[in-house]
Steps between C-alpha positions, in 0.01 A plus 500: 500500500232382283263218544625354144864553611440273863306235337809463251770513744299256693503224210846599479562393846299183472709381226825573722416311784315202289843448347595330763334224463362176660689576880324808478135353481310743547548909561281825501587864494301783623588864374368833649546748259508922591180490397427279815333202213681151575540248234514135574675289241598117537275261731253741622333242786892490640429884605199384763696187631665554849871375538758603753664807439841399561747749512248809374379527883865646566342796370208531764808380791762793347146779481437455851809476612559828345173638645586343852904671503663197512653515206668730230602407114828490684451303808730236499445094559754233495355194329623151424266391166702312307348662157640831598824557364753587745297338770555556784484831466315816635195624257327808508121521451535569131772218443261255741178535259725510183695147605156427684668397824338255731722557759450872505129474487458222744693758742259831385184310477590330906600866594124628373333172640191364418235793642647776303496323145144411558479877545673570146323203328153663635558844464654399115202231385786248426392199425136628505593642895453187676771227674385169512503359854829375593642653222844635611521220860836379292690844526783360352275551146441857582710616166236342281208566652465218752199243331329873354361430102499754246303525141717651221242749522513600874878576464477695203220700705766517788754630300226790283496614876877516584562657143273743567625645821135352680679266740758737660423703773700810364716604176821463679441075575374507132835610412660234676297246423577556171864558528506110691285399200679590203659278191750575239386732247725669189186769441626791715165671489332171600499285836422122530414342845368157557562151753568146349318260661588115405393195746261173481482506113394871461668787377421881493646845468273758613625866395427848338635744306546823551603786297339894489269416736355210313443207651489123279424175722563148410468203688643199334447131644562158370505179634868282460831421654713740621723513168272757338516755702715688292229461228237657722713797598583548124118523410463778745793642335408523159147607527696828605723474197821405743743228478594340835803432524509075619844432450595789737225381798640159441799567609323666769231290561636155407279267333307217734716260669316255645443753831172655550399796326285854530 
């Protein structure tokens, strides 16, 4: 993909999220292309800024996890979060990052603990490879990363790694990892994968693309209230010319309620 082609589809995706206006104050995406250049479009200084990860760090809990055998894509939780339709309900890894289910991380990340995540988050460079001290004494936080900050930047560098098969310890927890990672997608010859994140006035959906081998990354972040997270996931969408569908993950992911959210 050419250099002219990114920089357009970036603008392109700047306009997209901009329109949603003032509750979305402020945003900035970061794109990888397969040429391995990233792009930064909308509030550049936004990309250097740490804020929690929120729900993204379910993706360093469900990667070790994997790595550790605790889990499979089809290991089985039941959970009570009143966002998840059905609730309660058993989930599967794949349905647990998908709904982003507290409940189902607050039991993976406790079943991991505290030494072996520091492991991952070292061994990774999350979050620049260091945990604060203190950072995860409140294990009931585990699912977003205890009091751990992130730059837009740092996650986008996590997930170059995990797109790139440079995190997993073999080809075979690559392929699961990616199987518990994946989104709706109509392009058969293509695969999306990617984590919501949404909590203390941030929002982000860190993903990739992948299709023939080629590999696209884009981070996107903005700071508002919960109600645009549909807007964030769409960006991702259509930088990969896709449509997600938001009436269909409304009705399974209802719309906030007043309850806290991923």
């Amino acid at each position: 993909m050419g250099k002219k082609f990114l920089g357009l589809m970036a603008l392109m995706l700047a306009v997209t999220v901009s329109g949603a206006g003032a509750e979305l104050r402020d945003f900035v995406v970061l794109q990888t292309g397969v040429d391995g250049k990233t792009t930064v479009s909308g509030d550049a200084a936004l990309a250097e800024l740490k804020f929690t990860p929120a729900s993204t760090f379910k993706v360093l809990i469900a990667w070790a996890a994997l790595e550790e055998g605790l889990v499979t894509p089809g290991t089985k939780h039941l959970v009570k979060d009143q966002f998840v339709p059905g609730a309660p309900r058993e989930l599967d890894l794949h349905d647990a990052l998908y709904f982003s289910s507290n409940d189902y991380f607050d039991w993976l990340g406790k079943k991991l603990g505290r030494e072996q995540l520091e492991k991952y988050i070292t061994v990774s460079g999350y979050a620049g490879g260091k945990m604060p001290p203190g950072w995860l004494d409140d294990m009931d936080t585990v699912e977003r990363g205890g009091t751990l900050t992130v730059t837009p930047r740092e996650n986008h560098a996590f997930m170059l790694k995990l797109a790139g098969g440079q995190l997993t310890s073999s080809p075979s927890i690559q392929k699961l990892l990616l199987q518990a990672l994946r989104w709706p997608c109509k392009d058969a010859d293509r695969g999306l994968y990617g984590k919501t994140g949404t909590a203390d006035g941030v929002l982000w959906f860190n993903g990739f693309s992948l299709s023939n081998r080629r590999c696209e990354v884009v981070t996107v972040f903005g700071l508002g209230t919960p109600k645009w997270r549909l807007r964030i996931i769409g960006a991702f969408y259509e930088i990969f010319k896709e449509q997600f569908d938001s009436v269909k993950w409304l009705q399974e992911y209802p719309a906030d309620n007043g309850v806290k959210t991923p």
